[in-house]
C-alpha positions in Angstrom: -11.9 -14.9 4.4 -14.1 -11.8 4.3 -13.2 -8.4 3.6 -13.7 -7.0 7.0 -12.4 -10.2 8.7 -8.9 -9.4 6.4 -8.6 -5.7 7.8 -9.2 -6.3 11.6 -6.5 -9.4 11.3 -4.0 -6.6 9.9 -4.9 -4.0 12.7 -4.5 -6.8 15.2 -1.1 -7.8 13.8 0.1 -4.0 13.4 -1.1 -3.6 17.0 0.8 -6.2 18.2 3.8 -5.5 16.4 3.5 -1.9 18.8 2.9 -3.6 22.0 5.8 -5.9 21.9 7.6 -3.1 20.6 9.0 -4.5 17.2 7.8 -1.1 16.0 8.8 1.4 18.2 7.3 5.0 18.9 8.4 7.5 15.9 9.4 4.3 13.8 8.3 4.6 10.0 5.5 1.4 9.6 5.9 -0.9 6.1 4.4 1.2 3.3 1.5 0.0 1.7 2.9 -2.0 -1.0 4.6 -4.3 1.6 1.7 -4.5 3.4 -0.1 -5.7 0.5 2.3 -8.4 0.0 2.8 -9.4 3.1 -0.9 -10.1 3.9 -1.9 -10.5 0.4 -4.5 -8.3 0.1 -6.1 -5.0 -2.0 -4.9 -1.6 -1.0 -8.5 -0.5 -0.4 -8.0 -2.9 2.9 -4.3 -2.0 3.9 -6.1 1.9 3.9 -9.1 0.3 5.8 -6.9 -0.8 8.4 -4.4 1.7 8.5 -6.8 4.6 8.7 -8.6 2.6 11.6 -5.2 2.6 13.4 -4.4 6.5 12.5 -7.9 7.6 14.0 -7.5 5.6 17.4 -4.0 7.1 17.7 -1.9 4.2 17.1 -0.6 5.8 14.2 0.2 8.9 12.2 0.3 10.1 9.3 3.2 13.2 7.8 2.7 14.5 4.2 5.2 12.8 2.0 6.8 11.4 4.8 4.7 7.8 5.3 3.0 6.5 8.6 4.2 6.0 11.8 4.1 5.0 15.5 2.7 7.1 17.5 3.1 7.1 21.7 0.4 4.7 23.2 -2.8 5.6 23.5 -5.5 4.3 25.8 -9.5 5.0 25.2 -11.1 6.8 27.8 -13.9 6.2 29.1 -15.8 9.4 27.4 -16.9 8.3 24.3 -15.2 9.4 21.4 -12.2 10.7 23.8 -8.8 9.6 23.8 -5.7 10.7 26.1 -1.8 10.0 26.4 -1.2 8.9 29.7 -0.4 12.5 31.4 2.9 11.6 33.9 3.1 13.8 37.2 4.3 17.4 36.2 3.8 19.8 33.7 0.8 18.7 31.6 -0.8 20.5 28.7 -4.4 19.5 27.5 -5.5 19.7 23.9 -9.4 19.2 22.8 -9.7 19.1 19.1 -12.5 18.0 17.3 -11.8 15.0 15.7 -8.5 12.5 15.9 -8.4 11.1 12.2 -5.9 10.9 9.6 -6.9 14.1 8.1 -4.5 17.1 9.2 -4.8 16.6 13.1 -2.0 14.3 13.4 0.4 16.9 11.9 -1.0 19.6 13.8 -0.4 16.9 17.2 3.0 16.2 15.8 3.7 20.1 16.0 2.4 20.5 19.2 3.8 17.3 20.9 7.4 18.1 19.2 7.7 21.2 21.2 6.2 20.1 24.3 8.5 17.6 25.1 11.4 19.0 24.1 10.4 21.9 27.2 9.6 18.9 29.4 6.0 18.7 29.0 3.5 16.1 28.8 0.3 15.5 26.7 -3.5 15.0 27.9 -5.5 14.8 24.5 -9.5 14.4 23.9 -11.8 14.3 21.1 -15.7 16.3 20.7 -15.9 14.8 17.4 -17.3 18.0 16.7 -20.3 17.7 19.2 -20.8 19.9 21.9 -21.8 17.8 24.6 -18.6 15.8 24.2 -16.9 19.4 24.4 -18.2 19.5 27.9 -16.7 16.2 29.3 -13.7 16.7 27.5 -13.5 20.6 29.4 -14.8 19.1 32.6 -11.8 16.0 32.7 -9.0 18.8 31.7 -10.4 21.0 34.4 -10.2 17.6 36.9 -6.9 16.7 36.1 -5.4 20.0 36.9 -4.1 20.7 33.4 -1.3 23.8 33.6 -2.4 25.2 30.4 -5.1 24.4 27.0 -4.9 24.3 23.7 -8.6 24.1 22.0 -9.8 23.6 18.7 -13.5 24.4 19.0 -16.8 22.9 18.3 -19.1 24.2 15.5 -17.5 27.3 16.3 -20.4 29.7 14.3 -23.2 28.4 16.4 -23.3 30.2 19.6 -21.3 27.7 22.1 -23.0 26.1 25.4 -19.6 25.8 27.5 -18.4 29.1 28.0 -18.9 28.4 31.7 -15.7 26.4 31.5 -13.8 28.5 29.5 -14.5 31.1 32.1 -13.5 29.1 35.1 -10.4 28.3 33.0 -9.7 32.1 33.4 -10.9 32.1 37.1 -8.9 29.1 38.1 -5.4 31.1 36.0 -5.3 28.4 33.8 -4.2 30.0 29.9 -6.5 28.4 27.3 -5.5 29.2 23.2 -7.7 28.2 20.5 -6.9 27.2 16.8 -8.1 26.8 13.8 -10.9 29.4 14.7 -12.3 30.8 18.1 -15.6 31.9 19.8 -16.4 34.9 19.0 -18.0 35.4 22.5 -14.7 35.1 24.4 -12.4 36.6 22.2 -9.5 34.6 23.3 -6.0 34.1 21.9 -6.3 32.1 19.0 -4.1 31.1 16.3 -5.9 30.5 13.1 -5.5 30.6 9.4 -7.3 33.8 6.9 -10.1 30.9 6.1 -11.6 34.5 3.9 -8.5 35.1 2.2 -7.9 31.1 1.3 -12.0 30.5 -0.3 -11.2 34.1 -2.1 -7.6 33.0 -3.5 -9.5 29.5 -4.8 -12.1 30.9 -6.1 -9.8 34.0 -8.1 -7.8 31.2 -9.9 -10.4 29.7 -11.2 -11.8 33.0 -12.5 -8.7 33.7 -14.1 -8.7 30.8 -15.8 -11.5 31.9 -17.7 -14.5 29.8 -15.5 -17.8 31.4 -15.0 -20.5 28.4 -14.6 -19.0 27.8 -10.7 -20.3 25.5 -7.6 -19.4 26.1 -3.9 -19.3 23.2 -1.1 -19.2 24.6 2.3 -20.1 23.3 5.7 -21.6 26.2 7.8 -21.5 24.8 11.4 -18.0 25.9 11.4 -16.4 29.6 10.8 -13.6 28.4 8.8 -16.5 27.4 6.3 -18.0 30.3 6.6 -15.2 32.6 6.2 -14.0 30.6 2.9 -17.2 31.2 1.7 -17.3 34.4 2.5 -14.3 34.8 0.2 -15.8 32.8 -2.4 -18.6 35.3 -2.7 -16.4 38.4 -2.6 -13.8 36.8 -5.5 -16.8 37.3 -7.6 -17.8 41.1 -6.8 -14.0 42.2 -7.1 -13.9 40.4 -10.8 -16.8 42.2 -11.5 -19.0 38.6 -11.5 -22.4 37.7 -9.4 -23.0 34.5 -7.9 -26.0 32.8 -8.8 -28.6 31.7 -6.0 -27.5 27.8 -7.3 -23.7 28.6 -6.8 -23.7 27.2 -3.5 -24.5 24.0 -1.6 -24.0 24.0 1.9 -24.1 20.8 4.4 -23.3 20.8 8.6 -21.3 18.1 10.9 -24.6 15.7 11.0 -25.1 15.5 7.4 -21.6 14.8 6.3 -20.9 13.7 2.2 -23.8 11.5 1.6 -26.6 13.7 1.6 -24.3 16.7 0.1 -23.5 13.9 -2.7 -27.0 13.3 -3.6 -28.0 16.6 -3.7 -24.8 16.7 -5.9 -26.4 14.5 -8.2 -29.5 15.5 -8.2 -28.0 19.1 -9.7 -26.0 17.3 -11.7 -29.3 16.0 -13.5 -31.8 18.6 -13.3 -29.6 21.3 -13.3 -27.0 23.7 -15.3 -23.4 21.8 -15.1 -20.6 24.1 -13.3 -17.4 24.1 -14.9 -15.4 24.6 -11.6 -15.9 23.3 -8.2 -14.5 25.0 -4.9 -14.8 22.8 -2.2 -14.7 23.4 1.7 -11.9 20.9 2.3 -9.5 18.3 0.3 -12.0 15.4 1.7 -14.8 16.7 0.4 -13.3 17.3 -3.4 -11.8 13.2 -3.0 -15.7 12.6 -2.4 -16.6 14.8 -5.0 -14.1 13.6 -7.5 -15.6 9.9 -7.0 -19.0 10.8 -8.0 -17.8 13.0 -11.5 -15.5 9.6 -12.2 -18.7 7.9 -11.7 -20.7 10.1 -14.1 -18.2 9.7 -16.6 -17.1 13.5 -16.1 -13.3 14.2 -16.7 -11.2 16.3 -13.9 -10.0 18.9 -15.4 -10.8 18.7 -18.8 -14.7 19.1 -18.2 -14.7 20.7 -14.7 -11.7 22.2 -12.2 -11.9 21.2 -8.5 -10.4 23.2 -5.9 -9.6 21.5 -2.1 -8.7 23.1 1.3 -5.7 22.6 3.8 -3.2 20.4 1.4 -3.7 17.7 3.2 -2.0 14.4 2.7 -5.5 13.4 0.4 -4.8 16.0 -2.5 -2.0 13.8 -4.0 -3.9 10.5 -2.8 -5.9 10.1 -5.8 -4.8 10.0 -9.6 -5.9 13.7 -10.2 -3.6 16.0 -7.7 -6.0 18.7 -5.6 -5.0 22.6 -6.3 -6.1 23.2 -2.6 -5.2 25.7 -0.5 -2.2 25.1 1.9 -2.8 24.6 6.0 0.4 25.1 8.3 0.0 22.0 10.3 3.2 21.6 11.5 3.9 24.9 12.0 0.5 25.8 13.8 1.3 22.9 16.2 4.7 24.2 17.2 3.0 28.3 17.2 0.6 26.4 19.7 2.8 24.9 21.8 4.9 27.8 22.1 2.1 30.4 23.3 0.8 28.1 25.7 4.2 27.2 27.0 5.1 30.9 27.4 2.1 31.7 28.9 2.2 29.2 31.9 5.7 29.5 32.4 5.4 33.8 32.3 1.9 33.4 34.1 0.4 35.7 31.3 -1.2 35.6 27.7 0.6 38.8 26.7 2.0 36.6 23.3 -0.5 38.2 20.5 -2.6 35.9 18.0 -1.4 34.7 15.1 -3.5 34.4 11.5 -1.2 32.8 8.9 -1.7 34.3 5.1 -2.9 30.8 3.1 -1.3 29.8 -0.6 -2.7 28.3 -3.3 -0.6 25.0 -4.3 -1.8 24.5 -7.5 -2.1 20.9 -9.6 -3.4 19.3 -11.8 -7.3 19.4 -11.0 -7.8 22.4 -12.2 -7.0 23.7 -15.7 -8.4 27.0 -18.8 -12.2 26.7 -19.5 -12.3 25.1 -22.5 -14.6 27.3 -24.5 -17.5 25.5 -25.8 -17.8 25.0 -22.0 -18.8 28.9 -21.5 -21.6 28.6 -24.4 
């Protein structure tokens, strides 16, 4: 049997296993191991499967916890959007902009955990970072009469087409929060991590560990790229270091890793080899760390990688990410409590929130070794 004939026979089967209801919403699937044995097959395919089910919203994924059921969900018919089945009552919309098995799930978890408890139910939709879709999603919230909005927005350091929406969401009384970062034009309430303080705190421990040769990865359709590279650049000025023009790559939501990774290369070949790599998120150093295994390159003997957010990825691989930490859970529940107050209080008097970030440091980054510096 073929590879991807193997993997849509175990989504099939774990889907089925949910609609009978064998496993149960919130119930903890088989781990991969028993998966493997049970269908006989590689772990490359039980991920291939399982990360198929996790970004359709069958399942979800909580950091050292393993992967379960989530609620049923049902495709709509936007493209790239998904939604909970909203019941009559109290219903709270949340667009982010993409449902994978990255940190959304935890950041859903959060937010659904606190909604229900207050008797709340869940309308969600996808943009999958693309501002079009950010305009259907908008326009079916605004349709189905959502009480409140919780927004993560859509290549948020471009200037965004949709205010209009956002504005009758203010006309119409409906409170709208945003997270991870905000537009800048609206100024709204928004709950969002120091992105500045994180790229400066990754790139500080690497200078204190002696590195001086150093590569940045950012993506620049976003601010929370743009603000970790910020702080990249200013760890350099307050250790008294400059930047070289080479010291940064930078890539946007239509290019994702492949062309980054061969332009990767290609500096790799023609040009002077970093010792330490900061990298805009823990799933671009996985993709990073694949091509230096490739090349032969050791992690962290030859070069230190840094991730962002801690997501569930920077202990996936043999080499564990020092990334810096994202308060999924946490940002969920903050969510879900300002939006919550604000319907129920008919205000949005509840003040923004910017988390501090921390480094969690591993084993991927480690002292320059010193023949490296000459």
């Amino acid at each position: 049997m073929a590879q991807q004939a193997k993997y849509m026979v175990i989504k099939d089967q774990i889907k089925t296993w949910i609609i009978s209801g064998e496993i149960k919403p919130g119930d903890k699937i088989y781990s991969e191991n028993e998966l493997m044995k049970m269908f006989a097959v590689s772990r490359h395919t039980i991920r291939q499967a399982v990360g198929d089910l996790v970004h359709e919203g069958w399942l979800y994924r909580e950091q050292g916890a393993g992967t379960f059921c989530s609620n049923k969900v049902t495709s709509n018919t936007l493209s790239g959007q998904q939604t909970v089945e909203p019941k009559p009552g109290k219903n709270i919309g949340v667009i982010t902009t993409y449902i994978s098995d990255y940190i959304f799930p935890s950041i859903i978890r959060g937010i659904e955990s606190y909604l229900t408890e207050k008797g709340y139910t869940l309308t969600l939709a996808c943009t999958n970072n693309d501002t079009d879709k950010e305009k259907q999603c908008l326009q079916m919230m605004l349709n189905r009469n959502i009480d409140g909005l919780i927004v993560e927005p859509t290549k948020s350091s471009n200037y965004n087409p949709n205010i209009q929406y956002y504005l009758e969401l203010e006309q119409n009384n409906i409170p709208y929060l945003m997270i991870n970062q905000f537009y800048s034009q609206l100024i709204p309430p928004h709950i969002i991590v120091n992105d500045e303080h994180g790229g400066y705190l990754a790139t500080e421990h690497l200078i204190h560990l002696g590195h001086e040769k150093f590569l940045g990865l950012f993506k620049t359709d976003d601010l929370q790229g743009v603000n970790r590279m910020r702080g990249f650049i200013r760890a350099f000025r307050e250790n008294g270091l400059t930047a070289s023009p080479e010291a940064i790559l930078t890539y946007n939501t239509e290019e994702r890793y492949d062309p980054l990774m061969d332009r990767l290369l290609n500096l790799f070949k023609t040009g002077t080899r970093p010792t330490a790599i900061v990298c805009y998120n823990d799933e671009l150093a996985i993709h990073v760390l694949e091509v230096l295994r490739n090349l032969g390159i050791r992690v962290p003997d030859e070069i230190s990688i840094v991730g962002y957010d801690d997501s569930f990825l920077a202990e996936a691989s043999d080499i564990k990410l020092t990334t810096v930490a994202h308060p999924k859970m946490n940002m969920g529940m903050d969510a879900a409590r300002w939006i919550v107050s604000a319907v129920e209080n008919n205000s949005i008097k509840s003040p923004s929130i910017v988390y501090d970030p921390e480094l969690v440091v591993r084993t991927s980054t480690a002292p320059v070794i010193k023949e490296q510096c000459e």
